[in-house]
PDB file of N, CA, C, O and CB in Angstrom:
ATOM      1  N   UNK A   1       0.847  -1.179   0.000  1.00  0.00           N
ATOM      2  CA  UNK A   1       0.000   0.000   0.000  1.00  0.00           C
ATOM      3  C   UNK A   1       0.892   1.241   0.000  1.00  0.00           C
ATOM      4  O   UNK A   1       1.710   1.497   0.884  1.00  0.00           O
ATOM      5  CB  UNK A   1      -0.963  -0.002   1.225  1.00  0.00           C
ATOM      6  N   UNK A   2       0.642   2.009  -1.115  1.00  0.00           N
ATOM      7  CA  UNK A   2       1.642   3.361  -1.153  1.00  0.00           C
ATOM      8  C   UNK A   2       0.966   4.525  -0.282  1.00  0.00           C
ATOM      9  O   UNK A   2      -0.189   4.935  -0.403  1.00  0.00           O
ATOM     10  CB  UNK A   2       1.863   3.991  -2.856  1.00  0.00           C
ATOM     11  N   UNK A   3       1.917   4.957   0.603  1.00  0.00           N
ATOM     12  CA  UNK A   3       0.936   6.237   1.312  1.00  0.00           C
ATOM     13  C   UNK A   3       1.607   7.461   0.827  1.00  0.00           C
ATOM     14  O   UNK A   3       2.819   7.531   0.621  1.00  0.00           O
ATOM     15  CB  UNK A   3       0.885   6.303   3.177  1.00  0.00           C
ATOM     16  N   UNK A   4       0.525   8.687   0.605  1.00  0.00           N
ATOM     17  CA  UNK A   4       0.882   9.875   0.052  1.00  0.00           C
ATOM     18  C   UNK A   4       1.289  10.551   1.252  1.00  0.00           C
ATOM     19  O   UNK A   4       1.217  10.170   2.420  1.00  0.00           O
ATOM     20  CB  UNK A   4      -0.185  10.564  -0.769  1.00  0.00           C
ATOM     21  N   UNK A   5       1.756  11.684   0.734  1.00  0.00           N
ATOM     22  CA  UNK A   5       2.444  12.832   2.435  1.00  0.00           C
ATOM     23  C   UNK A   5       0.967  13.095   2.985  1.00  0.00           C
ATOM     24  O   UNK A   5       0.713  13.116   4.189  1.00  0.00           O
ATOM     25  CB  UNK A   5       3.527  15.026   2.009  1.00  0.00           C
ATOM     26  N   UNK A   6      -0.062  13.311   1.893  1.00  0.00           N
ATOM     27  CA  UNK A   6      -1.508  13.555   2.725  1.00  0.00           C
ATOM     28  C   UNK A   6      -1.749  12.895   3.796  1.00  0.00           C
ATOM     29  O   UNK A   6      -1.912  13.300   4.947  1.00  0.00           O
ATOM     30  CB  UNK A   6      -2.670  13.265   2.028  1.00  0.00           C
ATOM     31  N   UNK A   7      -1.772  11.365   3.164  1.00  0.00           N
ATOM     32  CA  UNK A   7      -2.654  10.300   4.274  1.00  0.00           C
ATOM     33  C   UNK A   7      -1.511  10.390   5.270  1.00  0.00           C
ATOM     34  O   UNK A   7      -1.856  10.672   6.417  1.00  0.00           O
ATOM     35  CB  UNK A   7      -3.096   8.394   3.701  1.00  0.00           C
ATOM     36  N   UNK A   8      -0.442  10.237   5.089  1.00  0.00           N
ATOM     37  CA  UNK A   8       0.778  10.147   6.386  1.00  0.00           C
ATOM     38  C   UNK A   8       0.676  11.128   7.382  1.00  0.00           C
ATOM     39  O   UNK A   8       0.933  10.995   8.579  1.00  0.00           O
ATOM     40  CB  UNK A   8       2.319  10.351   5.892  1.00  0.00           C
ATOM     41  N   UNK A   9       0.093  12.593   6.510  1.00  0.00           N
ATOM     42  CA  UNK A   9       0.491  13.616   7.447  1.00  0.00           C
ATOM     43  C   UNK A   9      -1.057  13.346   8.211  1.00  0.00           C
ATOM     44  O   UNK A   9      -1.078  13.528   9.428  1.00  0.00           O
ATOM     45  CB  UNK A   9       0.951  15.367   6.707  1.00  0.00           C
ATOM     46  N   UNK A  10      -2.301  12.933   7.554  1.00  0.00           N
ATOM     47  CA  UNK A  10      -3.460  12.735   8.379  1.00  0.00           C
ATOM     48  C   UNK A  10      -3.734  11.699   9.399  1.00  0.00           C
ATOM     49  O   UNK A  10      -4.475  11.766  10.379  1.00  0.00           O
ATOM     50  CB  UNK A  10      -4.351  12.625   7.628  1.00  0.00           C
ATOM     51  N   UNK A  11      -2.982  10.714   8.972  1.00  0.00           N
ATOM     52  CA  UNK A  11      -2.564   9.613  10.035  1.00  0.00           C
ATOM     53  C   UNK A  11      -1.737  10.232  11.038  1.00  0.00           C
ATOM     54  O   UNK A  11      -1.959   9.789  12.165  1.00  0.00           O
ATOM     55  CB  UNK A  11      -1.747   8.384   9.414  1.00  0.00           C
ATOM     56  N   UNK A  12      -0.664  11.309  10.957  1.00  0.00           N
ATOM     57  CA  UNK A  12       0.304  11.560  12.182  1.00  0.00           C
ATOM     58  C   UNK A  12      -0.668  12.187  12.931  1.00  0.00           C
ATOM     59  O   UNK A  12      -0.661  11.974  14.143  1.00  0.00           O
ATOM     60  CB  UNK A  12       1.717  12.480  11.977  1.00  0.00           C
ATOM     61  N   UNK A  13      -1.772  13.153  12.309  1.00  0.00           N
ATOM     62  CA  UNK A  13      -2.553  14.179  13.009  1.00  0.00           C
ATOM     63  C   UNK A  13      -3.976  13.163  13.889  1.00  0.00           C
ATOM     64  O   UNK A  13      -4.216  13.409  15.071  1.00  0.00           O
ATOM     65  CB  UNK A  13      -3.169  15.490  11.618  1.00  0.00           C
ATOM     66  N   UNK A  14      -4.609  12.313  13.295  1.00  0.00           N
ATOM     67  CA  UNK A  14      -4.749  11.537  14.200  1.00  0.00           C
ATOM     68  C   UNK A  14      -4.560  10.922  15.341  1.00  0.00           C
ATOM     69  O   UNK A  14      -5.408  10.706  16.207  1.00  0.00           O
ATOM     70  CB  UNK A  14      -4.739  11.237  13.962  1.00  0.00           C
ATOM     71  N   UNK A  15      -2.950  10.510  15.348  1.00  0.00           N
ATOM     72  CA  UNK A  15      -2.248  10.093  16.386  1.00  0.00           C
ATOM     73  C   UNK A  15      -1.809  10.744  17.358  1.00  0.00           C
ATOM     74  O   UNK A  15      -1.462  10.531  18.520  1.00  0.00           O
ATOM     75  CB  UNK A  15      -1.456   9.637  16.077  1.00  0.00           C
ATOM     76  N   UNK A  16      -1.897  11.621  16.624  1.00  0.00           N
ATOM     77  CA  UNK A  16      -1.635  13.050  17.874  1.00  0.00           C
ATOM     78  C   UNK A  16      -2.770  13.176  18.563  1.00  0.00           C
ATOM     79  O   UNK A  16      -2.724  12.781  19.728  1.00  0.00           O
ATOM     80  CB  UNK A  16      -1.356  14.725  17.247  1.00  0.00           C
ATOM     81  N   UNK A  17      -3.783  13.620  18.167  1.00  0.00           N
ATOM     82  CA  UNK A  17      -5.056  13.606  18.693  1.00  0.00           C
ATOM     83  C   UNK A  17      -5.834  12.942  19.389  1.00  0.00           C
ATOM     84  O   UNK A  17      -6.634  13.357  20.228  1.00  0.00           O
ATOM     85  CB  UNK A  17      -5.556  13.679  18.129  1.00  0.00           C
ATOM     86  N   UNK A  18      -5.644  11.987  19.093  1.00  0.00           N
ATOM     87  CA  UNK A  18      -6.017  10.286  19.904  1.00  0.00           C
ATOM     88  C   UNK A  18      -5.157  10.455  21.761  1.00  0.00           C
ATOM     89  O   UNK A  18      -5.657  10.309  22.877  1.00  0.00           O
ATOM     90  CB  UNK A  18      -4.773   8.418  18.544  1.00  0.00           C
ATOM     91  N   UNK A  19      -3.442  10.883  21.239  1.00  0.00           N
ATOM     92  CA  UNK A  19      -2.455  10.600  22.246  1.00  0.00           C
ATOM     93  C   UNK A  19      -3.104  12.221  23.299  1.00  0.00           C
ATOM     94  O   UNK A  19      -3.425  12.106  24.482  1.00  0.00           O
ATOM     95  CB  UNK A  19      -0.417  10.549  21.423  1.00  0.00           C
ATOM     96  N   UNK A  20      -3.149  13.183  22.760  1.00  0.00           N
ATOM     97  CA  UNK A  20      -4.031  14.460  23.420  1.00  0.00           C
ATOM     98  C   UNK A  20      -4.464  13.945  24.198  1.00  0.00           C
ATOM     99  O   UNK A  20      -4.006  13.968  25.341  1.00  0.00           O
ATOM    100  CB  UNK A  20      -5.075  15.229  22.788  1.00  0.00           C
ATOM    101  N   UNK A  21      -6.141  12.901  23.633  1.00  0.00           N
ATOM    102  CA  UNK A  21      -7.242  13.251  23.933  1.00  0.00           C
ATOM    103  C   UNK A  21      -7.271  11.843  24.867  1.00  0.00           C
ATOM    104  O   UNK A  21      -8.400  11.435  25.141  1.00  0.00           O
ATOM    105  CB  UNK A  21      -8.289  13.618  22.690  1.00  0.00           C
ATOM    106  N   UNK A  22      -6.215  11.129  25.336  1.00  0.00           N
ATOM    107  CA  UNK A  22      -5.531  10.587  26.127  1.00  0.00           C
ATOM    108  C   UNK A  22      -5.361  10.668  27.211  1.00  0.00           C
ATOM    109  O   UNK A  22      -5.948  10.218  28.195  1.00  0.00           O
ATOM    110  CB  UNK A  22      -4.855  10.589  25.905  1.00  0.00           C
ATOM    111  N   UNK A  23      -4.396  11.356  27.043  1.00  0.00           N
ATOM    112  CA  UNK A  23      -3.408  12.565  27.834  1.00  0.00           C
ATOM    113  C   UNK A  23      -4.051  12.831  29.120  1.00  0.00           C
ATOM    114  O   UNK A  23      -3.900  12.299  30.220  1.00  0.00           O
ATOM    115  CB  UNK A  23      -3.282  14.144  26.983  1.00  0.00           C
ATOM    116  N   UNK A  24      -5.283  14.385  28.468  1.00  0.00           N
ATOM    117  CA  UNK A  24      -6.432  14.769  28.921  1.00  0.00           C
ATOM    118  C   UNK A  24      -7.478  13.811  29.812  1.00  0.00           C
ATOM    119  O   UNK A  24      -7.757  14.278  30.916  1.00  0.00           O
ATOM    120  CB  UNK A  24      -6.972  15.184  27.821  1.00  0.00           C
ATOM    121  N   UNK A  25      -8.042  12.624  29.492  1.00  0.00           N
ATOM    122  CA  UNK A  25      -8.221  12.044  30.274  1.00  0.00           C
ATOM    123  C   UNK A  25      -7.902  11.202  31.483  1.00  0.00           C
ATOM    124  O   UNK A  25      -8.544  10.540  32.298  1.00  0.00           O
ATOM    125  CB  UNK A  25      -8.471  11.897  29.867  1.00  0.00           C
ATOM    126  N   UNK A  26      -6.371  11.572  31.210  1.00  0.00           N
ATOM    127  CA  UNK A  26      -5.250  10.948  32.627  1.00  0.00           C
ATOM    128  C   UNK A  26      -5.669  11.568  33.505  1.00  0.00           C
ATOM    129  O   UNK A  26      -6.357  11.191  34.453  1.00  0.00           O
ATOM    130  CB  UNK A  26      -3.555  11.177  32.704  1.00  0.00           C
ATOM    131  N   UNK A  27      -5.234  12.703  33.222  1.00  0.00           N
ATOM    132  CA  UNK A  27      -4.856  14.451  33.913  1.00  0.00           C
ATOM    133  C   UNK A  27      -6.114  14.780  34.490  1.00  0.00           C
ATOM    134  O   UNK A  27      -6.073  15.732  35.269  1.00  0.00           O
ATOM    135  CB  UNK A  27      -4.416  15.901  32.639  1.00  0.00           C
ATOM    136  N   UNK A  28      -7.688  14.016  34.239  1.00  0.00           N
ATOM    137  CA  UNK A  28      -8.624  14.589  34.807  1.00  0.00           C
ATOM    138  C   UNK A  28      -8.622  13.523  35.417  1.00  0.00           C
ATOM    139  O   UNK A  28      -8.589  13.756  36.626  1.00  0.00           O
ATOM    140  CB  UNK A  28      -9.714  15.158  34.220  1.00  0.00           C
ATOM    141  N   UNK A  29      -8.641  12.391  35.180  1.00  0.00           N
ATOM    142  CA  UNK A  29      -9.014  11.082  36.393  1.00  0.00           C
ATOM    143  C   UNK A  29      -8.243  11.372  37.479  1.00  0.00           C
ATOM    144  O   UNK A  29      -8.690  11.276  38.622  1.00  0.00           O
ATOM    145  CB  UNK A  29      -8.610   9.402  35.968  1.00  0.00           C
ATOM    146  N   UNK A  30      -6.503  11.910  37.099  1.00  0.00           N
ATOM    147  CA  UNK A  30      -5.946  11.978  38.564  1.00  0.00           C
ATOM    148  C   UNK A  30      -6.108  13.330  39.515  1.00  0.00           C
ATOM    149  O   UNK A  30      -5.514  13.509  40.578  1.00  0.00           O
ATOM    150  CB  UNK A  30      -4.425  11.734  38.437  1.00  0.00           C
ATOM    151  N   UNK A  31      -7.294  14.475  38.727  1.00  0.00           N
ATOM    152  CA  UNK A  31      -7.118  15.549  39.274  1.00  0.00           C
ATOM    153  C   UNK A  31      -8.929  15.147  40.305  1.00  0.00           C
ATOM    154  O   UNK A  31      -9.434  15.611  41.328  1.00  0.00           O
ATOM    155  CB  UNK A  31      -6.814  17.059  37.935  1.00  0.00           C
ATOM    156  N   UNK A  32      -9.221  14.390  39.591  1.00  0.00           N
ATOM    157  CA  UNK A  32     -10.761  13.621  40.245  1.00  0.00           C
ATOM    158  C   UNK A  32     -10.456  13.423  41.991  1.00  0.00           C
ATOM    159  O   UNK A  32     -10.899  13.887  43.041  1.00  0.00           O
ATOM    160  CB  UNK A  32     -11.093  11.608  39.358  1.00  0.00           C
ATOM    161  N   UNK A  33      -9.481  12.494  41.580  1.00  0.00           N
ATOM    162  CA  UNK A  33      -8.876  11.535  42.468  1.00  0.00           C
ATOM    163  C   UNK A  33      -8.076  12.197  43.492  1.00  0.00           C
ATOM    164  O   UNK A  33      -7.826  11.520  44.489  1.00  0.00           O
ATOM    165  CB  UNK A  33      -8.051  10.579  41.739  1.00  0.00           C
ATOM    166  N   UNK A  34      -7.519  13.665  43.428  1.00  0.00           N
ATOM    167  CA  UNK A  34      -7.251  14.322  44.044  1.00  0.00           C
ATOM    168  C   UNK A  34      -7.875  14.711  45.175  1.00  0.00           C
ATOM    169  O   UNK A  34      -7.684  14.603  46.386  1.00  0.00           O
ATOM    170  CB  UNK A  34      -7.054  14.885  43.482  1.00  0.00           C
ATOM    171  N   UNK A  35      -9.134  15.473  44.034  1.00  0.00           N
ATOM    172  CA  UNK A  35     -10.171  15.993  44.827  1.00  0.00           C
ATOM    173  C   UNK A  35     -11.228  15.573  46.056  1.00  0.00           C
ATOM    174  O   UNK A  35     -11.693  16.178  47.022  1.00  0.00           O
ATOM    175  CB  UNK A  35     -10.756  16.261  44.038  1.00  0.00           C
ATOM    176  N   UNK A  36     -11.388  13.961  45.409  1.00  0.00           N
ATOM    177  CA  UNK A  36     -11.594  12.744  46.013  1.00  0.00           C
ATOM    178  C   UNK A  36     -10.764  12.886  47.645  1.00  0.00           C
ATOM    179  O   UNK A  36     -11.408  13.163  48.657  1.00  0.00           O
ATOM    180  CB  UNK A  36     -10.951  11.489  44.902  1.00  0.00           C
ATOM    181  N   UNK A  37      -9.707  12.714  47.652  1.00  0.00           N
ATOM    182  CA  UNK A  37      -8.572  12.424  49.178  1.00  0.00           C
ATOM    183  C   UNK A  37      -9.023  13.861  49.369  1.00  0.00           C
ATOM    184  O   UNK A  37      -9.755  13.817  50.358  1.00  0.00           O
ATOM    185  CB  UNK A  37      -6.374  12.009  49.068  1.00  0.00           C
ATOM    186  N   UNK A  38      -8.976  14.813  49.036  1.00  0.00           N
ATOM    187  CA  UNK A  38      -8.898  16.368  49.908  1.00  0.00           C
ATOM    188  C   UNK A  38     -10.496  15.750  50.666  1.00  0.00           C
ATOM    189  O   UNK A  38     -10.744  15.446  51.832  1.00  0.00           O
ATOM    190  CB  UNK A  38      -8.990  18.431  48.574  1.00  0.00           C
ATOM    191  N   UNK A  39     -11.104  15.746  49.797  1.00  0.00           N
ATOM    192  CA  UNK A  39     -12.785  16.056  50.478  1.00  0.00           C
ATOM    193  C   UNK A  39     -12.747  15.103  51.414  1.00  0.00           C
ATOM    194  O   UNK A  39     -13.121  15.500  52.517  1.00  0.00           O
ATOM    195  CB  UNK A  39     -14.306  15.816  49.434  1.00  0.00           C
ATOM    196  N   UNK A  40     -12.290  13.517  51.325  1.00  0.00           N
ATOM    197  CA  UNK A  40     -12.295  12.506  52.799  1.00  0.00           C
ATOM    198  C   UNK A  40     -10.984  13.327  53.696  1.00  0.00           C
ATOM    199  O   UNK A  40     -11.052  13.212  54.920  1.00  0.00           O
ATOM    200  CB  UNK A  40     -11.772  10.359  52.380  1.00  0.00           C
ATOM    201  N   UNK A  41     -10.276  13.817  53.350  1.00  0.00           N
ATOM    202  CA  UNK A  41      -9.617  14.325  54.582  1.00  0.00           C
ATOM    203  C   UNK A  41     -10.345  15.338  55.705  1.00  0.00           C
ATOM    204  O   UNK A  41     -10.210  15.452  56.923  1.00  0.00           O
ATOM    205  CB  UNK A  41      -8.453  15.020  54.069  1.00  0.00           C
ATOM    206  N   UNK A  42     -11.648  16.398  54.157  1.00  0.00           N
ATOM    207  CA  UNK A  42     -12.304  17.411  55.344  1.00  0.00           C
ATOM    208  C   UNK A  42     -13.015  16.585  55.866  1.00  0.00           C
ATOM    209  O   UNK A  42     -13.197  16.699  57.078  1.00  0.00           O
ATOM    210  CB  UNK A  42     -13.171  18.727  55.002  1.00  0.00           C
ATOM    211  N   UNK A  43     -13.606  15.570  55.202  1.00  0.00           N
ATOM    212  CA  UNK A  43     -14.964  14.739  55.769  1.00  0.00           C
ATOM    213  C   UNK A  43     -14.450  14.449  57.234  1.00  0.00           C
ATOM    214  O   UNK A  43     -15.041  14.909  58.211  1.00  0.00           O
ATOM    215  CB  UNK A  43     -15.399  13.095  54.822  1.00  0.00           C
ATOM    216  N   UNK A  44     -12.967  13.418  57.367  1.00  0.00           N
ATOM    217  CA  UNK A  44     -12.685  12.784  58.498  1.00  0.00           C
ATOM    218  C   UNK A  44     -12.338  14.031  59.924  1.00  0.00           C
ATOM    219  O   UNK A  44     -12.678  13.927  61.103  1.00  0.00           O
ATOM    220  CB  UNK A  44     -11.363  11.755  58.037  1.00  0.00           C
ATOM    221  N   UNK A  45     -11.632  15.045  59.311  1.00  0.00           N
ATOM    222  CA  UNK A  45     -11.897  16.303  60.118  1.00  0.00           C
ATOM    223  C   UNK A  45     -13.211  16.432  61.058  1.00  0.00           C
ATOM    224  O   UNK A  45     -13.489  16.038  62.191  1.00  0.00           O
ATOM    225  CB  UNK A  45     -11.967  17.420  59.124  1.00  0.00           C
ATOM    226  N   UNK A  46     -13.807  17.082  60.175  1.00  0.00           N
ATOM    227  CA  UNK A  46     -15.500  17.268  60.224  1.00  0.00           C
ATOM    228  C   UNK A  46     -15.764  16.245  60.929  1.00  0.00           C
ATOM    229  O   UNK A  46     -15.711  16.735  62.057  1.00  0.00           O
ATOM    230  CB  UNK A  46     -16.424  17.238  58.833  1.00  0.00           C
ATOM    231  N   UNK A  47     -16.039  15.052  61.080  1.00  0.00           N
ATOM    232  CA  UNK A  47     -16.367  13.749  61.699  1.00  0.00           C
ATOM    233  C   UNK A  47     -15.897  13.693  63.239  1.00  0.00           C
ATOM    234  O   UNK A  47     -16.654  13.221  64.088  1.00  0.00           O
ATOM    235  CB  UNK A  47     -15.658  12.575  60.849  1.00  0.00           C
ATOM    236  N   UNK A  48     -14.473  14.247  63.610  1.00  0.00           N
ATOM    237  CA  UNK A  48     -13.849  14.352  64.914  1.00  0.00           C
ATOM    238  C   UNK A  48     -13.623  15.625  65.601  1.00  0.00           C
ATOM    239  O   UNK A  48     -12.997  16.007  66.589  1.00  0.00           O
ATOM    240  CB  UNK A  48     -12.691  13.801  64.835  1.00  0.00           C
ATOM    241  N   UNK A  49     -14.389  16.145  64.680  1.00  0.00           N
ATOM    242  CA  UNK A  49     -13.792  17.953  65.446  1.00  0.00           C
ATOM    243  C   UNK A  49     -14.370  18.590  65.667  1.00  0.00           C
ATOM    244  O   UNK A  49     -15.450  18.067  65.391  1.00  0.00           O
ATOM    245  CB  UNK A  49     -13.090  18.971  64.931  1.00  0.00           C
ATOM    246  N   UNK A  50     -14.626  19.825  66.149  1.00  0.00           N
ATOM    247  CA  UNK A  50     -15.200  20.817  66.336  1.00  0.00           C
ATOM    248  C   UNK A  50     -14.980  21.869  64.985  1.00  0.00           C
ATOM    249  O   UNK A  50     -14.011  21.913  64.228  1.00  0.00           O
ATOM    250  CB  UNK A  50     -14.749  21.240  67.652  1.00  0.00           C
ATOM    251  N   UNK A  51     -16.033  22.564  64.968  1.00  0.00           N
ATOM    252  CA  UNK A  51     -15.850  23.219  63.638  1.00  0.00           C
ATOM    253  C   UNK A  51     -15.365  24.637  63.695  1.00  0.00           C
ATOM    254  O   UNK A  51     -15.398  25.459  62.780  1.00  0.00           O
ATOM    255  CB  UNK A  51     -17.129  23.206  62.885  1.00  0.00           C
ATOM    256  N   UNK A  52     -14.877  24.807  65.004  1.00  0.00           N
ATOM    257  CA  UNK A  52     -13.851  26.578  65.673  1.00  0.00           C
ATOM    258  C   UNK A  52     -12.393  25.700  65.329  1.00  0.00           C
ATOM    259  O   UNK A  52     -11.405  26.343  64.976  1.00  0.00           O
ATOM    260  CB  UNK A  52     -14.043  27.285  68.268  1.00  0.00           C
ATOM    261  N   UNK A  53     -12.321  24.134  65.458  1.00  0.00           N
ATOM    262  CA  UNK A  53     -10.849  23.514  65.432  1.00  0.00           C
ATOM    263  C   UNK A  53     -10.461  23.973  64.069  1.00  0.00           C
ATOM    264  O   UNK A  53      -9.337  24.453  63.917  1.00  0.00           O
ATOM    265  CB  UNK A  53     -10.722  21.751  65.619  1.00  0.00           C
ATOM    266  N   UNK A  54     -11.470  23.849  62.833  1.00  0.00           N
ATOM    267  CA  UNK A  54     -10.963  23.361  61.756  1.00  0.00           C
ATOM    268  C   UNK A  54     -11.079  24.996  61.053  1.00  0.00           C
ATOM    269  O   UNK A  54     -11.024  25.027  59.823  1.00  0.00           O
ATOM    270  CB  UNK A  54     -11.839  21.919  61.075  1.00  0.00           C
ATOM    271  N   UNK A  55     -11.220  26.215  61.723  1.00  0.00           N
ATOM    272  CA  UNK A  55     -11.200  27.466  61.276  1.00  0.00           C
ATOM    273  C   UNK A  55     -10.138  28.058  60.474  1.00  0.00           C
ATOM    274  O   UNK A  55     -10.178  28.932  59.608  1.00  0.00           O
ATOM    275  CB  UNK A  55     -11.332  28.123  62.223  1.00  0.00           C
ATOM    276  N   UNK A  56      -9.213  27.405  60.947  1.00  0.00           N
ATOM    277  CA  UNK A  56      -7.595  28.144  60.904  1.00  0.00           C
ATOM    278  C   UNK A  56      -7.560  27.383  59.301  1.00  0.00           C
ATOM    279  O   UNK A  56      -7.371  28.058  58.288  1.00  0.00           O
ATOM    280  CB  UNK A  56      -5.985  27.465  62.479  1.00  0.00           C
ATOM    281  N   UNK A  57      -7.777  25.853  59.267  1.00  0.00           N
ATOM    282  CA  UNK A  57      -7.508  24.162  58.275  1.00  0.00           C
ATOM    283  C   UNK A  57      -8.511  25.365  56.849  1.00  0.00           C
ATOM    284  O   UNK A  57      -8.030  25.704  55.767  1.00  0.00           O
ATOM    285  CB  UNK A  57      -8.914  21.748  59.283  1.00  0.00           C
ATOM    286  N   UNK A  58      -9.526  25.633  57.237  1.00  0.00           N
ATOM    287  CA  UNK A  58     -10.570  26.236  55.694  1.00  0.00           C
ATOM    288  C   UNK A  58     -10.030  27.442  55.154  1.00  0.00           C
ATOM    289  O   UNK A  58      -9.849  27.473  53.936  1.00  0.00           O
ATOM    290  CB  UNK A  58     -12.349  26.740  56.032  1.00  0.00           C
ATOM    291  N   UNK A  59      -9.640  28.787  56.085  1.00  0.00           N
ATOM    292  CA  UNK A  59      -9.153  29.693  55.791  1.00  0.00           C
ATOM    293  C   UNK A  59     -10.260  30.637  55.549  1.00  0.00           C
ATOM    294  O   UNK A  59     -10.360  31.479  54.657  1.00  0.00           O
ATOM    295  CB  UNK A  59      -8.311  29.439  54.902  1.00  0.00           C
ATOM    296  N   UNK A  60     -11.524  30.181  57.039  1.00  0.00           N
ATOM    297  CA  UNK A  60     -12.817  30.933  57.252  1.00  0.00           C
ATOM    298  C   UNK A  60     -12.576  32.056  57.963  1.00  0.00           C
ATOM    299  O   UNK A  60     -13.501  32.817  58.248  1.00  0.00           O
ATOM    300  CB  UNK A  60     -13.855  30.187  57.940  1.00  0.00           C
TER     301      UNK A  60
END
């Protein structure tokens, strides 16, 4: 199969796009997952504390 610079260059641009749109979905699962541990850390706070303790922890 002979490939022209077209299809090559539309195949590279694909691959790029694919590897992006990748990428992007790493970067949000682990920013999820972040967000995820912060919020059980206030939760477990919240759960044992007083809420004058955790004044200083919010930045209320």
């Amino acid at each position: 199969m002979e490939y022209t610079a077209h299809t090559i260059q539309k195949l590279s641009w694909q691959r790029s796009q694919f590897i992006f749109s990748r990428l992007i979905r790493l970067l949000l699962k682990r920013s999820d997952r972040t967000l995820q541990e912060q919020r059980r850390k206030v939760e477990a706070k919240l759960a044992g504390c007083d809420l004058r303790d955790l004044r200083d922890d919010l930045c209320l």
